[in-house]
C-alpha positions as a Markdown table, in Angstrom:
| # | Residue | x | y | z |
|---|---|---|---|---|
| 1 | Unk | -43.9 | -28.1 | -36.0 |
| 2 | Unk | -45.3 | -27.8 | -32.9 |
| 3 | Unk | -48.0 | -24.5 | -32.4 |
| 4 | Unk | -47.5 | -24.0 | -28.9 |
| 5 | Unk | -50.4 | -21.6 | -28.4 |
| 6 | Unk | -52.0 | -24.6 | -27.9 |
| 7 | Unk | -50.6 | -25.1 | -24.7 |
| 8 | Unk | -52.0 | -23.1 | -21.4 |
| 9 | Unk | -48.6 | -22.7 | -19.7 |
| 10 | Unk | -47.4 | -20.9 | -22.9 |
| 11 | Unk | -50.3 | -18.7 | -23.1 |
| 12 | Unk | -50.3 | -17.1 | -19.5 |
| 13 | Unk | -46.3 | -16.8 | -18.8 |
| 14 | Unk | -46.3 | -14.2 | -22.3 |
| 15 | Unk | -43.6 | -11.6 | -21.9 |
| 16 | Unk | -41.3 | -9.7 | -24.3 |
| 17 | Unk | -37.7 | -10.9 | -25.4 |
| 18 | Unk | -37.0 | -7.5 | -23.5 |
| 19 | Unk | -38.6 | -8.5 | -20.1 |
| 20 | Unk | -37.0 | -12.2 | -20.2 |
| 21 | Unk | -33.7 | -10.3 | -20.9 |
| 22 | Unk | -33.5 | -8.4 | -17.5 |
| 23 | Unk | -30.4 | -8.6 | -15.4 |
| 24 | Unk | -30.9 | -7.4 | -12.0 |
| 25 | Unk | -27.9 | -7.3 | -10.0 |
| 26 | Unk | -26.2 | -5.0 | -7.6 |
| 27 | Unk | -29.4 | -2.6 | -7.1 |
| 28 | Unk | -29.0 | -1.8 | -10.9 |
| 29 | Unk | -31.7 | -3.4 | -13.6 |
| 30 | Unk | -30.2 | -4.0 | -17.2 |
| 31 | Unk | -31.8 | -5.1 | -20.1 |
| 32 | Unk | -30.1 | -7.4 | -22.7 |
| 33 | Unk | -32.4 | -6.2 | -25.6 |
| 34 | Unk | -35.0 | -3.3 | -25.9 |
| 35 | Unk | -36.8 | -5.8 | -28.2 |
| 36 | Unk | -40.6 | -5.8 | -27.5 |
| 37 | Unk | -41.3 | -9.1 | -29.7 |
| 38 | Unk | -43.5 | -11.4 | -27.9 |
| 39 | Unk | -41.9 | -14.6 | -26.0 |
| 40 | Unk | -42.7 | -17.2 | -23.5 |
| 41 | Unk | -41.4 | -16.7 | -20.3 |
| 42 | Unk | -39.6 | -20.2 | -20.0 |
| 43 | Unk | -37.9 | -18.9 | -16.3 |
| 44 | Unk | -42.3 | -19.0 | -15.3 |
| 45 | Unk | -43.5 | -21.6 | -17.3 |
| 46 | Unk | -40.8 | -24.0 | -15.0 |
| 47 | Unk | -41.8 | -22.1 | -12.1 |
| 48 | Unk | -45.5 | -23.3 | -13.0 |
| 49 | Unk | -44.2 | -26.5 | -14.1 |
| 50 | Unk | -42.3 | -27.3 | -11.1 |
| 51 | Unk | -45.1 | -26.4 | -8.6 |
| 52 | Unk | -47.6 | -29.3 | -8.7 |
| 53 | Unk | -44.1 | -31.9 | -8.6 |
| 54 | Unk | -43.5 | -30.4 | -5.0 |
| 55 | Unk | -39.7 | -31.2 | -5.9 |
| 56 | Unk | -37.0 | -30.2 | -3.1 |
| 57 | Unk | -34.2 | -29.0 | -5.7 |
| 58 | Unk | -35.8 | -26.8 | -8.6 |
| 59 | Unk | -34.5 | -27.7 | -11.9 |
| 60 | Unk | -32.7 | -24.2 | -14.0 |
| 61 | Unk | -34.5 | -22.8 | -17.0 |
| 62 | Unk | -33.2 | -20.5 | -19.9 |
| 63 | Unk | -34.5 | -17.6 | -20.5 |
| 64 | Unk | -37.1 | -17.2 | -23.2 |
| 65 | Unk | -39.0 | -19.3 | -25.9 |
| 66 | Unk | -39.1 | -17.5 | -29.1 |
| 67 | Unk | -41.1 | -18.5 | -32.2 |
| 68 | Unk | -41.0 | -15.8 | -34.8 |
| 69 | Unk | -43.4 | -15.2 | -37.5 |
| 70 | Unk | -43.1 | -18.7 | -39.5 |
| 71 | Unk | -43.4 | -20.3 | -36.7 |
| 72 | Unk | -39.9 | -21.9 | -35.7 |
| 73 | Unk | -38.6 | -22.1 | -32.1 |
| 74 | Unk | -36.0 | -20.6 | -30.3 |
| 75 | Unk | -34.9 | -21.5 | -26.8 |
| 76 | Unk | -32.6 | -18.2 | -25.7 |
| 77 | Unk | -30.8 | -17.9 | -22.8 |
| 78 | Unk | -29.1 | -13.8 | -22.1 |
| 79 | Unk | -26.1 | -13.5 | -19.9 |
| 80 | Unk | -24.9 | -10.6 | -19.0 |
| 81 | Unk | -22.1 | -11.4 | -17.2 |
| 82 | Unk | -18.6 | -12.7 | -17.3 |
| 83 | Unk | -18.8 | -16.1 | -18.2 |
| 84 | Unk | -16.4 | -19.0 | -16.2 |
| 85 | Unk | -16.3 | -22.4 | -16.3 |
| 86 | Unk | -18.9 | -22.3 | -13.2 |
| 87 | Unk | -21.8 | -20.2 | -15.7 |
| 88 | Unk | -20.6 | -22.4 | -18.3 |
| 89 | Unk | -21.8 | -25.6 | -16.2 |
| 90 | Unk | -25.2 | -23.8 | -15.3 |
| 91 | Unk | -25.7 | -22.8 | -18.7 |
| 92 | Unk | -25.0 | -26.6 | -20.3 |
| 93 | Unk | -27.4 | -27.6 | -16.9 |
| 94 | Unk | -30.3 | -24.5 | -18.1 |
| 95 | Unk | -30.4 | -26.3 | -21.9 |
| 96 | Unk | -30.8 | -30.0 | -20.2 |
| 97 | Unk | -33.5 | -28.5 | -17.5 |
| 98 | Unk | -35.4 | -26.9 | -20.6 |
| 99 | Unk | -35.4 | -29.8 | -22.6 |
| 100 | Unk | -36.9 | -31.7 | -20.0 |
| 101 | Unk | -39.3 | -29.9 | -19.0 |
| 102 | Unk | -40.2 | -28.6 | -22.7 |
| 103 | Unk | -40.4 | -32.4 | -24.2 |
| 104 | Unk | -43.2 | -33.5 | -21.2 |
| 105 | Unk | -45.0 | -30.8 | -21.8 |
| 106 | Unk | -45.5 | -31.1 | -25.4 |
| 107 | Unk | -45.4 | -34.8 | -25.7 |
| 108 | Unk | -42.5 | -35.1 | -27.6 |
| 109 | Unk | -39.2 | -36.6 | -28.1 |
| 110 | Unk | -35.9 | -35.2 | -28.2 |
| 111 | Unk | -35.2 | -36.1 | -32.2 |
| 112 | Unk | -38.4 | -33.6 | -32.9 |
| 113 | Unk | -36.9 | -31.1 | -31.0 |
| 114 | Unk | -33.5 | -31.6 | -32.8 |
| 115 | Unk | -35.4 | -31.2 | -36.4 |
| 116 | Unk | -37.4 | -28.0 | -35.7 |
| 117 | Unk | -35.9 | -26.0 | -32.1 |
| 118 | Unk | -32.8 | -23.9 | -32.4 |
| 119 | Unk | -30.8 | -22.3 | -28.9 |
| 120 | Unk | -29.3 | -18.9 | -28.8 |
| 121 | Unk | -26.9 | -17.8 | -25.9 |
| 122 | Unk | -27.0 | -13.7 | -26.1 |
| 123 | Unk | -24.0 | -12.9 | -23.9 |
| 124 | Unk | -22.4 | -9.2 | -23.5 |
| 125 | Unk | -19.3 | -8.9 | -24.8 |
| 126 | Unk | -18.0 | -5.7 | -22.9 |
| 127 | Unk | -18.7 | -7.6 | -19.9 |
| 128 | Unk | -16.3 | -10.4 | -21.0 |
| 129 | Unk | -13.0 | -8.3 | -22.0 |
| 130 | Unk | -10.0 | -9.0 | -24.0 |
| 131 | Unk | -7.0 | -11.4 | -21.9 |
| 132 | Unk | -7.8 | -13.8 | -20.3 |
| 133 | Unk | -5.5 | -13.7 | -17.3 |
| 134 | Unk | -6.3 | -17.4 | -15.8 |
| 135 | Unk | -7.4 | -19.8 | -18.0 |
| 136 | Unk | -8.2 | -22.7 | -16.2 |
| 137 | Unk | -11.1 | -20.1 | -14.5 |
| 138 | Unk | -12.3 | -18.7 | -17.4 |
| 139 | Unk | -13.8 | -19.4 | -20.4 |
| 140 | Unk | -14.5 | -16.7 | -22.4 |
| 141 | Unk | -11.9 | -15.7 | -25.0 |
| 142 | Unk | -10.9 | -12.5 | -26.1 |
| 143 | Unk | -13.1 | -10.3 | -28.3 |
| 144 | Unk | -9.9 | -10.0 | -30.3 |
| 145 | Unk | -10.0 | -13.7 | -30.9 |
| 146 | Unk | -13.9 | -13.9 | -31.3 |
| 147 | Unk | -13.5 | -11.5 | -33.9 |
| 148 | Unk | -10.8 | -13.5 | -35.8 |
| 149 | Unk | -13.1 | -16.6 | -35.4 |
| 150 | Unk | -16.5 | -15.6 | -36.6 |
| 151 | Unk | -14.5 | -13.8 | -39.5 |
| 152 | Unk | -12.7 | -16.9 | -40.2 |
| 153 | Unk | -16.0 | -18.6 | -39.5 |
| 154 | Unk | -17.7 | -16.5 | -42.0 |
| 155 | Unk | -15.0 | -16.9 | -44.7 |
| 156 | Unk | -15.1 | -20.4 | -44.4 |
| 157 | Unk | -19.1 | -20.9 | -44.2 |
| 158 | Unk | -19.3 | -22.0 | -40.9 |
| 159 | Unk | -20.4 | -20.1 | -37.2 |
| 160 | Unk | -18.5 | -19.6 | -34.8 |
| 161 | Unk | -20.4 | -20.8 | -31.8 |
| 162 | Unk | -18.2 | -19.8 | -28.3 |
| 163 | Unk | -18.0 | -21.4 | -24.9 |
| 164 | Unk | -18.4 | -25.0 | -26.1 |
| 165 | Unk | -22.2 | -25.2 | -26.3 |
| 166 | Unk | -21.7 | -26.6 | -30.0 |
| 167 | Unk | -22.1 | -29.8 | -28.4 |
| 168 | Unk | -26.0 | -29.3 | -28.4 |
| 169 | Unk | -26.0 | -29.2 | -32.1 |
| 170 | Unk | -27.7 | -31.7 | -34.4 |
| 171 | Unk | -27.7 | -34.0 | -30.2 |
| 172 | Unk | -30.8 | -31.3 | -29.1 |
| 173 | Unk | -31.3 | -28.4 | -31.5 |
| 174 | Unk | -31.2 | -28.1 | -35.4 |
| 175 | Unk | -29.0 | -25.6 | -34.5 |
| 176 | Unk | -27.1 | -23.7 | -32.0 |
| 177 | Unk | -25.8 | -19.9 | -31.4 |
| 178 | Unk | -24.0 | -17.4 | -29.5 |
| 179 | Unk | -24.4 | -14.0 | -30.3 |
| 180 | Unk | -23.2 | -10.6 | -28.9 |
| 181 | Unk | -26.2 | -8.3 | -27.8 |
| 182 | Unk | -25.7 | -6.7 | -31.3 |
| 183 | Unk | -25.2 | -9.3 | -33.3 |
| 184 | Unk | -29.0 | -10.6 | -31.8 |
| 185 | Unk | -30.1 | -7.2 | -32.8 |
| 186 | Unk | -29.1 | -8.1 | -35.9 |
| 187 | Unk | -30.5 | -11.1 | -36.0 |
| 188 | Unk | -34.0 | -10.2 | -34.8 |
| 189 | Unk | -34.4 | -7.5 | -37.8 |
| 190 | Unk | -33.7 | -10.4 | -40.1 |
């Protein structure tokens, strides 16, 4: 495992999963979780990063890097709004950026991040609503359907991971998620 307190641009871009969860949009600020556990700041630690490359396009980040009390890793990206094909692309683009950028700075290969780093995509489901009325735009099924799937998921043993980021498991992470704002709730008191 990788203790990544040992790293400088960890240390100073500390936050709260609540801070790295703020949406601002629209003159209104809306927080994804009230949670108050410490994270990194991975949106600032690629501002940092970036900086002395003196690039002309700026790679994307997710969100937050979350290591909870045994020490395993969590990249977690929060969207709060409706997801289409378009935020599914930038999300997909977010993990790849991340990767990048988290691998050179801790010297290590993608097949250690794959054994011990996990990615959870905390979206709002009110924000992504039952029918979908085009769906060659959209991605996002209905929370009708969701709900069939993760309780088919669960009967079977297996999670139900939405908007096709699936892909990243067992290729980048040891394992991959996507969970309502509750469902993280949940997940966080466990």
């Amino acid at each position: 495992m990788i203790n990544i307190s040992g790293y400088p641009i960890f240390n100073i871009n500390m936050s709260t999963l609540k801070d790295t969860s703020i949406d601002k949009r629209d003159n209104t600020i809306i927080y994804m979780t009230n949670s108050i556990l410490p994270a990194v700041s991975f949106d600032k630690v690629k501002d940092d990063y970036v900086k002395k490359l003196g690039l002309e396009i700026v790679p994307m980040s997710n969100d937050a890097l979350f290591v909870d009390k045994a020490g395993n890793i969590t990249f977690i990206e929060f969207k709060n709004g409706y997801i289409d094909k378009t935020k599914q692309f930038s999300i997909r683009k977010k993990i790849y950026d991340s990767i990048l950028i988290f691998t050179d700075i801790v010297s290590i290969g993608i097949s250690a991040m794959r054994q011990f780093i996990e990615y959870i995509l905390v979206y709002n489901e009110t924000e992504n609503p039952g029918v979908i009325a085009d769906e060659k735009k959209h991605v996002q099924s209905s929370t009708s359907f969701d709900a069939f799937a993760k309780s088919m998921g669960n009967l079977a043993n297996v999670e139900y991971v939405a908007f096709g980021i699936n892909i990243f498991k067992k290729y980048c992470f040891k394992d991959v998620h996507t969970f309502t704002q509750n469902e993280f709730e949940d997940f966080l008191k466990k």
